[in-house]
PASEBA-1860 file (N, C-alpha, C; in nm, 3 decimals):
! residues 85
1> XXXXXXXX> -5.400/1.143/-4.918/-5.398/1.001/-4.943/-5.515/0.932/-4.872 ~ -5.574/0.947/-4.763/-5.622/0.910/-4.625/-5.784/0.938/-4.759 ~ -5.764/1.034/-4.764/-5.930/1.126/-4.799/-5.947/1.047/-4.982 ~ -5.844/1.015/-5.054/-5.877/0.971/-5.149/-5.943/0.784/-5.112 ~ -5.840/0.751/-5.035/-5.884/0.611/-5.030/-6.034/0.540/-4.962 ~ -6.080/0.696/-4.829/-6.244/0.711/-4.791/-6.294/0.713/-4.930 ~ -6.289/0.822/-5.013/-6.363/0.860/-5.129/-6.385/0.715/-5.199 ~ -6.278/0.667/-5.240/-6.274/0.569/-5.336/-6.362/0.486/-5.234
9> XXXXXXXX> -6.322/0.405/-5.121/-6.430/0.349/-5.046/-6.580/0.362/-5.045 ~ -6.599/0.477/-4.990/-6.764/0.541/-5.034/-6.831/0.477/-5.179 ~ -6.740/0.541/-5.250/-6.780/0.505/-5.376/-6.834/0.392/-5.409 ~ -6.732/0.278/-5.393/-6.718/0.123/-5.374/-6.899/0.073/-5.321 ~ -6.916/0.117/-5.197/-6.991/0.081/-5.095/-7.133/0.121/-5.199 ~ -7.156/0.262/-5.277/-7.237/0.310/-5.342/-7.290/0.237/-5.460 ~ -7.167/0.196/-5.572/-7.163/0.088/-5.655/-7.250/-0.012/-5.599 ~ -7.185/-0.102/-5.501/-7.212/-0.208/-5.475/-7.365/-0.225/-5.445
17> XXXXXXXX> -7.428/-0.143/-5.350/-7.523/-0.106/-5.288/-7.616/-0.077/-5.430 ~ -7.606/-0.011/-5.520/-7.664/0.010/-5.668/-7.703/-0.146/-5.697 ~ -7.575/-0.214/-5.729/-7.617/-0.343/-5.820/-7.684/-0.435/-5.719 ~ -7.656/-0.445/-5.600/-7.747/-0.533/-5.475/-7.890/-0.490/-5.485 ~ -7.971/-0.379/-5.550/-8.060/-0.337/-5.541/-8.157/-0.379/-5.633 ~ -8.100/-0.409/-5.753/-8.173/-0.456/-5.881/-8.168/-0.328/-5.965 ~ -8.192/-0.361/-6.079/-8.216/-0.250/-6.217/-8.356/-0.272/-6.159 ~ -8.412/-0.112/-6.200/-8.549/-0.045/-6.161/-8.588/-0.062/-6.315
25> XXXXXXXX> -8.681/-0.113/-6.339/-8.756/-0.127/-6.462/-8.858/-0.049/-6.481 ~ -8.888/0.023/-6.393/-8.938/0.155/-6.435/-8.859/0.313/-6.463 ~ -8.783/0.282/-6.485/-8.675/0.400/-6.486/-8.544/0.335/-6.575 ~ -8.520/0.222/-6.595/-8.411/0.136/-6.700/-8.430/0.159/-6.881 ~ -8.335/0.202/-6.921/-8.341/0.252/-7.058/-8.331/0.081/-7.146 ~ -8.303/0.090/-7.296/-8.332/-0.018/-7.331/-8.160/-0.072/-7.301 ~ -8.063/-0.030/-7.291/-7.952/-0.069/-7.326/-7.918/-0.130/-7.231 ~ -7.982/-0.126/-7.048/-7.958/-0.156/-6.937/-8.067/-0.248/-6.952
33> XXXXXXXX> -8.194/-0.263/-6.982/-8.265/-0.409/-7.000/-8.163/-0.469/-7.041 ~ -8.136/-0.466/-7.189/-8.041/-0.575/-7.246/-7.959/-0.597/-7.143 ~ -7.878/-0.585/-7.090/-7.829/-0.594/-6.958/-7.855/-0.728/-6.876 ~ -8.019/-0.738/-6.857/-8.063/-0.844/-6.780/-8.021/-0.982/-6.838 ~ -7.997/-1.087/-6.781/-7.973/-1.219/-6.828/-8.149/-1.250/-6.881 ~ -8.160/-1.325/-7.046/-8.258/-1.340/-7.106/-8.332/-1.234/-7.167 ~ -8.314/-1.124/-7.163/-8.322/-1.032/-7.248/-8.245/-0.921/-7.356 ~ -8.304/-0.972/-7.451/-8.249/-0.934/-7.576/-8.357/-0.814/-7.648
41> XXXXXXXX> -8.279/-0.669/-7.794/-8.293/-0.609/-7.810/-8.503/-0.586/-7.839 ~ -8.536/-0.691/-7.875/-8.667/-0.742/-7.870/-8.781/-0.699/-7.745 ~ -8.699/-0.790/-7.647/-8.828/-0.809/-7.523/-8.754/-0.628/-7.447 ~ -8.645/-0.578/-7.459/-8.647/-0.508/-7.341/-8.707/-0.354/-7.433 ~ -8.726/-0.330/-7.585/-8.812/-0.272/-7.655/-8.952/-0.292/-7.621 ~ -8.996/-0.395/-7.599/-9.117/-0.450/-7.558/-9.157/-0.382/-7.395 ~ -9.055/-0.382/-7.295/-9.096/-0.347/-7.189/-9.083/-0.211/-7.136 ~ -9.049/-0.133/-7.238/-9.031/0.022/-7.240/-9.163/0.016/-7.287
49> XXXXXXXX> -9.221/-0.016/-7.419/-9.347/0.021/-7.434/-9.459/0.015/-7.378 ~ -9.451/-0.117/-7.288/-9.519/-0.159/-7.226/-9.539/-0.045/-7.086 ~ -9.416/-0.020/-7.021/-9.456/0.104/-6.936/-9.500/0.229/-7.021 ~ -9.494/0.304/-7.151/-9.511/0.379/-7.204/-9.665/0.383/-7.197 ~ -9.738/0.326/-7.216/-9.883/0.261/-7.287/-9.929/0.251/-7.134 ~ -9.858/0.200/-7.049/-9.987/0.124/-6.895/-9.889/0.212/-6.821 ~ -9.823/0.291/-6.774/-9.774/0.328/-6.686/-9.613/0.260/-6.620 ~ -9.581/0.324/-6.492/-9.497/0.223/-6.434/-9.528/0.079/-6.366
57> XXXXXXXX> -9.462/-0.001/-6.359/-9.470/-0.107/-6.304/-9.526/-0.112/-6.170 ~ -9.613/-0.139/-6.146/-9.660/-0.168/-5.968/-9.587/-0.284/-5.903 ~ -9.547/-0.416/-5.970/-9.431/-0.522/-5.937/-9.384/-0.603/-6.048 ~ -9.305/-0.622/-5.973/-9.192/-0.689/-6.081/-9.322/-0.855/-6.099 ~ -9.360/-0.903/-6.079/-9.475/-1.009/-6.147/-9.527/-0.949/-6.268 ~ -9.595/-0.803/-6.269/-9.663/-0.748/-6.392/-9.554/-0.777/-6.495 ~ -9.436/-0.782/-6.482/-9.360/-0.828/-6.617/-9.379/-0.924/-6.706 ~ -9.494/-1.058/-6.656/-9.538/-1.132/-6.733/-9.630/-1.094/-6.848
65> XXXXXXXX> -9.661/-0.963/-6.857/-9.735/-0.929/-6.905/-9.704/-0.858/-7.054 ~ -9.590/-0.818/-7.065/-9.512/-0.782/-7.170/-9.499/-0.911/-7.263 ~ -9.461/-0.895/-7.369/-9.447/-1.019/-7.464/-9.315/-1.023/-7.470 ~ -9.276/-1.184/-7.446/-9.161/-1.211/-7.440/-9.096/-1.221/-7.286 ~ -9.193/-1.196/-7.209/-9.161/-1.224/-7.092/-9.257/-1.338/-7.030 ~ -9.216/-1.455/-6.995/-9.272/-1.565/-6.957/-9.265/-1.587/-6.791 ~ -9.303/-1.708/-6.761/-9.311/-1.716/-6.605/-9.141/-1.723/-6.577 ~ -9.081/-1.860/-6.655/-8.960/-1.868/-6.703/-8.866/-1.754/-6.620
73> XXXXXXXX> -8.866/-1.692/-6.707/-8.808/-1.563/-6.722/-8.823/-1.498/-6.604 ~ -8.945/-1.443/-6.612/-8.953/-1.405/-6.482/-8.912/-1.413/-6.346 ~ -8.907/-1.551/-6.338/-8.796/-1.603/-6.231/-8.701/-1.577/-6.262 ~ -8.582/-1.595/-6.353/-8.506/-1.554/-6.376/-8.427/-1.388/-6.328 ~ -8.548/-1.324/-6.385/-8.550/-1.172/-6.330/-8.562/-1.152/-6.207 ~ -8.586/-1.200/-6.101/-8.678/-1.144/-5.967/-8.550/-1.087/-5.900 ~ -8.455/-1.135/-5.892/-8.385/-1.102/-5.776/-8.298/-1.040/-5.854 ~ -8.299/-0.938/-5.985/-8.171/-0.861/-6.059/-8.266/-0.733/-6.075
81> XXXXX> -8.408/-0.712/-6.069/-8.481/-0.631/-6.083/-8.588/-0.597/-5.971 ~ -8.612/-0.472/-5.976/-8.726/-0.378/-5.885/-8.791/-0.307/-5.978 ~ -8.900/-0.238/-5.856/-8.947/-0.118/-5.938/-8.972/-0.014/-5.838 ~ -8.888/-0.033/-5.730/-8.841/0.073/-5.624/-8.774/0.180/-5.672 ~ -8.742/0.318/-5.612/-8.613/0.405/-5.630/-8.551/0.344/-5.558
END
């Protein structure tokens, strides 16, 4: 009982610690873009290609650079996204 409720804890702490971190947009598939607040099946197609073609992201600012991603937006994004592991 003791060892399931650590486990489940750990877990918890792991989760949490995941989403406090941001979605990595260099490593985020399209279905987890969509994900982000303001992006739709469009722009987060757009930002797969966009690393496809130029590489990974060096910072989350270079996202203005994709189409469909504005300054706007961008703000929007800063604090739900990285491009850390």
């Amino acid at each position: 009982m003791l060892r399931t409720l650590v486990l489940t804890f750990c877990f918890v702490l792991f989760t949490l610690g995941s989403a406090l971190a941001g979605l990595n947009i260099n490593t985020a598939d399209q279905e987890q873009l969509q994900g982000l607040t303001g992006i739709g099946p469009v722009t987060a197609a757009a930002i797969i290609e966009y690393r496809e073609n130029n590489g990974d992201f060096a910072s989350i600012d270079e996202l203005v650079q994709v189409r469909g991603v504005g300054p706007r937006t961008l703000e929007n994004l800063r604090d739900s996204v990285t491009v850390e592991d």
